[in-house]
C-alpha positions, 0 to 999 in steps of 0.5 A: 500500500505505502510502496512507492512505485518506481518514477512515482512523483510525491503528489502521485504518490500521497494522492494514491495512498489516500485513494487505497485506504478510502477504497478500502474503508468503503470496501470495509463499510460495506463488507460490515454493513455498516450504514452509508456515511461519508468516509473521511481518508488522508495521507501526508507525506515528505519529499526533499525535491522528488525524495520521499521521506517515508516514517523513520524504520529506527533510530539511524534513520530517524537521524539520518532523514533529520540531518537531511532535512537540517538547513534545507526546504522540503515540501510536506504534501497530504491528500485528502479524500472523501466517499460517499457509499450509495446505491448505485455506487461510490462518489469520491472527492478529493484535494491536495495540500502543499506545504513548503517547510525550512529548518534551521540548521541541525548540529549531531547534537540536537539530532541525536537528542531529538531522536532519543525522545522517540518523537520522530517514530511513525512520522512521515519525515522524521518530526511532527511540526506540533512537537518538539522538532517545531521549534527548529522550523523558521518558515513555513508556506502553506498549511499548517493543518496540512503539515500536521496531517489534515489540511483544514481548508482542503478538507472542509471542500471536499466534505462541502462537495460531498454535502457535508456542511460544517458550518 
C-alpha cells in the first residue's frame, strides 16, 4: 500500500495512498454493513525535491532523514479524500495540500537528542511540526493543518462537495 512505485512523483504518490485506504474503508463499510456515511481518508507525506521521506524504520534513520532535512526546504504534501457509499455506487472527492517547510540548521547534537525522545517514530519525515522538532522550523508556506496531517481548508471542500456542511 505505502510502496512507492518506481518514477512515482510525491503528489502521485500521497494522492494514491489516500485513494487505497478510502477504497478500502468503503470496501470495509460495506463488507460490515455498516450504514452509508461519508468516509473521511488522508495521507501526508515528505519529499526533499522528488525524495520521499517515508516514517523513520529506527533510530539511524530517524537521524539520518533529520540531518537531511537540517538547513534545507522540503515540501510536506497530504491528500485528502472523501466517499460517499450509495446505491448505485461510490462518489469520491478529493484535494491536495502543499506545504513548503525550512529548518534551521541541525548540529549531531540536537539530532541525536531529538531522536532519543522517540518523537520522530511513525512520522512521515522524521518530526511532527506540533512537537518538539517545531521549534527548529523558521518558515513555513502553506498549511499548517496540512503539515500536521489534515489540511483544514482542503478538507472542509471536499466534505462541502460531498454535502457535508460544517458550518
Amino acid at each position: 500500500l505505502e510502496a512507492v512505485t518506481p518514477g512515482e512523483s510525491p503528489s502521485a504518490y500521497v494522492q494514491r495512498v489516500t485513494a487505497l485506504k478510502l477504497a478500502a474503508s468503503l470496501a470495509r463499510l460495506r463488507r460490515r454493513h455498516l450504514p452509508f456515511a461519508p468516509v473521511l481518508c488522508a495521507d501526508t507525506t515528505v519529499a526533499l525535491g522528488r525524495r520521499i521521506l517515508g516514517k523513520p524504520a529506527d533510530e539511524a534513520d530517524a537521524a539520518r532523514l533529520l540531518a537531511d532535512l537540517a538547513g534545507r526546504e522540503h515540501r510536506v504534501l497530504t491528500a485528502v479524500a472523501v466517499g460517499k457509499p450509495g446505491t448505485r455506487g461510490d462518489r469520491t472527492w478529493a484535494a491536495l495540500s502543499t506545504s513548503r517547510v525550512t529548518f534551521e540548521p541541525l548540529s549531531a547534537a540536537q539530532i541525536r537528542r531529538y531522536v532519543a525522545t522517540g518523537e520522530p517514530m511513525g512520522k512521515a519525515g522524521a518530526y511532527g511540526i506540533q512537537g518538539r522538532a517545531g521549534l527548529w522550523i523558521s518558515h513555513i508556506s502553506g498549511s499548517y493543518s496540512g503539515i500536521m496531517g489534515l489540511p483544514a481548508h482542503e478538507t472542509s471542500l471536499v466534505l462541502h462537495a460531498a454535502g457535508v456542511r460544517l458550518i
